[in-house]
N, C-alpha and C positions, 0 to 999 in steps of 0.2 A: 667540485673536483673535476677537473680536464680528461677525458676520455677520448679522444682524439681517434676517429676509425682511420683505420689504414686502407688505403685508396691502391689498386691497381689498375694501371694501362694495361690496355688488353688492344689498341688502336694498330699496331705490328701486325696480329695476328687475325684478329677479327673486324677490320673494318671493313666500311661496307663494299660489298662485291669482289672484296680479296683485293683491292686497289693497290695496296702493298706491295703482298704476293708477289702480282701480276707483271706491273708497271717499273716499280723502283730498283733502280742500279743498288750497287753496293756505297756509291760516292752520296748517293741523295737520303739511303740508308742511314749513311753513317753522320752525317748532317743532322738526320730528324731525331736518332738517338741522343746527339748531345744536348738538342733544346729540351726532349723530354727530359733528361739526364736533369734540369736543372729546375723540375717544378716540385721535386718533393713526392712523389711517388713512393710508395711501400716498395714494390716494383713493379716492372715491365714485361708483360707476359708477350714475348716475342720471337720464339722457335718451339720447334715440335709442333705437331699434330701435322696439316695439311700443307706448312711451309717448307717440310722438306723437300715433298714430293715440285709442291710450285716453283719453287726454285729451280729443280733438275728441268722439268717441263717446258715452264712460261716462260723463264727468264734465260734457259740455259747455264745457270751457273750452279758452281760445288756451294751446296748449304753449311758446308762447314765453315766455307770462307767466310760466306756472310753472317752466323754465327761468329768470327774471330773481329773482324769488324765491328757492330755492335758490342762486343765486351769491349775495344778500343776506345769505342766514342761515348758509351755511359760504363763510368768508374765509379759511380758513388750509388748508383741502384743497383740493386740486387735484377737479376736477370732469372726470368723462368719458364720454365719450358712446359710443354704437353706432354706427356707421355700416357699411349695405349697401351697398357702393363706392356705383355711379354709380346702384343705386337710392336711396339714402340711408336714407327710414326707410319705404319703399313698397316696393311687389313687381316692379316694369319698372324699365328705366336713363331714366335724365331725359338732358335735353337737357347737354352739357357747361358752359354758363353757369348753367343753374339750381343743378350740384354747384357751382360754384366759389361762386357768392351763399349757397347754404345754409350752406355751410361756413364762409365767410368772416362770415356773420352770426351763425349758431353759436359761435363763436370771441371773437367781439365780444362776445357776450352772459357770458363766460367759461366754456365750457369748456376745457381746458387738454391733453385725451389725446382721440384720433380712434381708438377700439377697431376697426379696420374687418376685412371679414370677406365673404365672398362663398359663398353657399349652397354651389357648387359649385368651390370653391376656385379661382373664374376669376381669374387674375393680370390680366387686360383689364379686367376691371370694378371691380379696385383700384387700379389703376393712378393716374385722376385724384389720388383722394380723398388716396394715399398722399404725392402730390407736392404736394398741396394745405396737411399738412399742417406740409411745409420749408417752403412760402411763406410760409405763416402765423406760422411759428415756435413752432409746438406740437407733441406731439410725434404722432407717427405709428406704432401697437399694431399690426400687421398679423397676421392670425386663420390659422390652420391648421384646420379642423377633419377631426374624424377620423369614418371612417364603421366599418361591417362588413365592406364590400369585401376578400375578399380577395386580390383581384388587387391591392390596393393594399397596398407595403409600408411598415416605418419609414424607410428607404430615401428611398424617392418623399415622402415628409415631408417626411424631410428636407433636401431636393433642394428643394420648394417653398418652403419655409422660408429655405433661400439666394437664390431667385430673390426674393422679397418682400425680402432686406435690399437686393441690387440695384440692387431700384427704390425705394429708399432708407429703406424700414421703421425705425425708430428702436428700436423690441422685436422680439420673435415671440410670440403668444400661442398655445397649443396648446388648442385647445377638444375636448373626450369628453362631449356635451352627452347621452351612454347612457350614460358611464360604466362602459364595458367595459373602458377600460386596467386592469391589473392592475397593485401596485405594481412587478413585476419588469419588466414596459413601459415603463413610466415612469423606473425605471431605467437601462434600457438604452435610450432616447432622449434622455433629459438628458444620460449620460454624453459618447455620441455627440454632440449640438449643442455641448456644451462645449468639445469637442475637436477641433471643427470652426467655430464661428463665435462671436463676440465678445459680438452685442448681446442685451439683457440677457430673460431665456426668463419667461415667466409661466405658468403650469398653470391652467384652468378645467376641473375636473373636476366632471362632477354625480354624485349617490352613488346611483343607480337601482341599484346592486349593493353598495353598504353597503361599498366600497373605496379610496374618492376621499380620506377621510380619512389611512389608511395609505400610498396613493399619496404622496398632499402630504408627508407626514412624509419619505420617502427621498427623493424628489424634490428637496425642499429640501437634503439631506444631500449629494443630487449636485451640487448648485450652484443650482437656479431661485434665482432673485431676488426674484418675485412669484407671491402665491397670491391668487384668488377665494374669500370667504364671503361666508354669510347670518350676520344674529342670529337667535338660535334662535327668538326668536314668531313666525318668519316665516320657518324652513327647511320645508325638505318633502323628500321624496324626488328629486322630479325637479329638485333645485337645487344649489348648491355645500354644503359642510360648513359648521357653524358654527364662527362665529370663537369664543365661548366654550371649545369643544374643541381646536379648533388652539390658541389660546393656552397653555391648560391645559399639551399637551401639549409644548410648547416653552418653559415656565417650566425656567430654571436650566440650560440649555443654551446654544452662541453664537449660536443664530439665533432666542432670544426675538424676538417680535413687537414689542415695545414697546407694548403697547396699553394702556390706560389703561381697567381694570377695571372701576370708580367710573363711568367716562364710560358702560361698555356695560350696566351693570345698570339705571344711568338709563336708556339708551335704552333698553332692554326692557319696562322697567314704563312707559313710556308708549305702546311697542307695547299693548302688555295693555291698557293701559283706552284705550286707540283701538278695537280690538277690541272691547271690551265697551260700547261708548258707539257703535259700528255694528250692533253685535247680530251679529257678522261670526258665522258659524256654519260653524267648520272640515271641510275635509273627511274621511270617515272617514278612519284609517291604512289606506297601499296596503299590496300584498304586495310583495314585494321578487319579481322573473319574473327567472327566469335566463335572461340572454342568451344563452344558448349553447342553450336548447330548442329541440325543432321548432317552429316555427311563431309564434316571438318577436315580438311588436309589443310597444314603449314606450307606457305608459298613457297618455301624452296623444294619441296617434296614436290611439285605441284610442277615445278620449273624442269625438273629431273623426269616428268614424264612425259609432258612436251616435249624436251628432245628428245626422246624415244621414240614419241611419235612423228618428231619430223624424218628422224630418219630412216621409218621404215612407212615413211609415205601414207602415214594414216592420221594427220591433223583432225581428220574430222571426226575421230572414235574419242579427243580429248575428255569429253564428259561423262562419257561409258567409263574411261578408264578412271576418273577422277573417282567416280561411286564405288568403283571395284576395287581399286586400292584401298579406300576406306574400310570394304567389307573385310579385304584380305588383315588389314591393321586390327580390325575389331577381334576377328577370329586370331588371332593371335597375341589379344588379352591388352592391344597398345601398347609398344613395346614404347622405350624410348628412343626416337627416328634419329641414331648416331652412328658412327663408324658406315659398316654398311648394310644395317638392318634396313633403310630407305631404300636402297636398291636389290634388297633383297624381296622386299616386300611389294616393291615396283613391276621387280620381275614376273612375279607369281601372277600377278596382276596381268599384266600384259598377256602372259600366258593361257591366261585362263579366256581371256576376250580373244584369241586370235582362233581358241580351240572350240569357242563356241560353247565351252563346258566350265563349269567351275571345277577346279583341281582335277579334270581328266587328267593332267599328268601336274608332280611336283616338278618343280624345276629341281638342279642338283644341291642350289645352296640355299632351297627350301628345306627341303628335309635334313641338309645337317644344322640346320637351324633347329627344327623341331626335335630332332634327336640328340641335342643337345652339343654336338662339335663347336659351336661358338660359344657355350659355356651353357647355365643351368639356365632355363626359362622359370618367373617364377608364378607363371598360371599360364594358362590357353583356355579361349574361351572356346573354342570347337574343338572337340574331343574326338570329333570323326578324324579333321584332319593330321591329329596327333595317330590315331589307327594307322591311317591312310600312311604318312611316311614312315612309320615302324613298322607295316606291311611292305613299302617298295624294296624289287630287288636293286643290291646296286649292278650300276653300269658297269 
């Protein structure tokens, strides 16, 4: 019997260094939509999250256009978006009418799946977006993501995981956006949600441990339904796998891809000369850092304190600060490094090195971190510095 996983592009949004983002018109857009349009794709995860903002930024153009665009030029995939519950593609919760207009305009515009996802796994601040998307009659992906935490088990996953079908989630997506699960993880939590809840499971794994490939293969074996890739001119380490190797690797098997080969070699060779028609100049190859060292930070954490330090003129405290943020991550139970818990935790850091003291003072969006303002934390391994900002006055 043909069990065929459904494959999503994710190469719009997350390939490597925001080359997207960054770089591409709306004409070159709307070009690379159609060739992906025509490989057979589940769909294309290609607005929301970070592209709203890149868009206004890097490119200077309305996201919405480019949103209107891409529905133009892929008709036959489904089109899907990011969304941070009730912050939508911003870092604070909006007013409750603003979620319901975005979404509702969103929608209109066609996108067809609401990826939604909350840094800190808040069920409250998915809540709207999730029922926003029955209103709508699109469908509604609600995010898990996993952290380091080890107070946090598969367990409590998958516990969260039930509570998002609940409040009426349509999927579950599992997001390892370190790509610490190992395939016998992944294993043994597919098995489990199988055997426990119905609606259909999708893996977002990124390969920062060279695993996420081999995870996807058993995973699928256990039953997921849907996996996340890049096309390879545009994977990188800190991304999903590419679909040329999934594919590969599930030719002549019952859960071929269906992907249409012809379709993905064209989109690549117009990657390639978009690339070389920006003069895009990649970046070196990383080293692959074993998560399980002492003193582990994920490179793009790592890239975010570097410029901090170049801009306040202190390159040469990189290594102090790389251990500090570590300690500050630890002591706050390893959260998952998303939205702007990275820069939150960056900050503290810095802080703490420039004051010569560890938490002589919280920064401001330390402590409504700890006090809960960006939703419920679900451990802290230092207990003082839980004291310590339910002690400060505010400013």
């Amino acid at each position: 019997m043909a069990l065929p996983v459904h494959v999503t592009d994710t190469t719009l949004r997350d390939g490597i260094e925001n080359f997207v983002l960054k770089e591409l018109r709306q004409d070159e857009l709307g070009r690379l939509g159609k060739l992906l349009d025509r490989a057979g794709f589940y769909s294309i995860d290609c607005w929301g999250g970070s592209t709203f903002y890149s868009a206004l930024t890097d490119l200077q153009e309305d996201p919405w256009e480019r949103l209107k665009r891409l529905r133009r030029s892929i008709r036959h995939t489904p089109l899907q978006m990011v969304v941070r519950g009730d912050m939508l593609v911003g870092f604070k919760p909006y007013h409750k009418e603003v979620v319901r207009k975005f979404l509702a305009k969103a929608a209109g515009l066609g996108v067809d799946i609401f990826r939604i996802y909350d840094q800190l796994n808040d069920l409250e601040n998915m809540r709207l977006a999730i029922s926003m998307g029955k209103e709508l009659r699109k469908q509604g992906e609600a995010t898990v993501l996993f952290s380091q935490n080890p107070a946090v088990t598969m367990v409590d996953y998958l516990r969260l995981a039930e509570d998002m079908i609940n409040l009426g989630a349509d999927a579950i997506c599992m997001n390892d956006s370190l790509g610490v699960m190992s395939p016998e993880h992944v294993v043994s939590l597919v098995t489990t949600y199988k055997w426990n809840l119905h609606q259909p499971l999708r893996l977002h794994l990124h390969d920062n441990q060279q695993k996420a490939l081999d995870a996807y293969l058993v995973g699928i074996r256990a039953g997921v339904e849907r996996v996340d890739t890049l096309l390879a001119p545009l994977a990188w380490t800190e991304g999903p796998p590419t679909v040329e190797k999934l594919v590969t690797a599930l030719q002549n098997t019952p859960y071929d891809a269906q992907i249409d080969t012809t379709a993905l070699e064209a989109t690549a060779d117009y990657l390639n000369t978009l690339k070389q028609s920006h003069r895009y100049q990649e970046p070196a190859p990383r080293q692959v850092a074993d998560s399980n060292a002492e003193g582990y930070l994920p490179e793009l954490f790592k890239e975010y304190l570097r410029e901090e330090l170049r801009r306040r003129n202190a390159r040469d405290r990189q290594d102090v600060a790389y251990t500090e943020a570590h300690r500050v991550w630890s002591d706050l139970g390893f959260l998952p490094l998303k939205g702007r818990i990275p820069e939150i935790i960056g900050g503290q850091a810095l802080a703490n090195i420039f004051a010569g003291q560890r938490y002589h003072k919280l920064t401001e969006d330390m402590r409504d971190l700890i006090k809960g303002r960006y939703g419920p934390l679900y451990s802290i391994a230092d207990e003082e510095l839980r004291r310590l900002a339910l002690e400060a006055r505010e400013v």
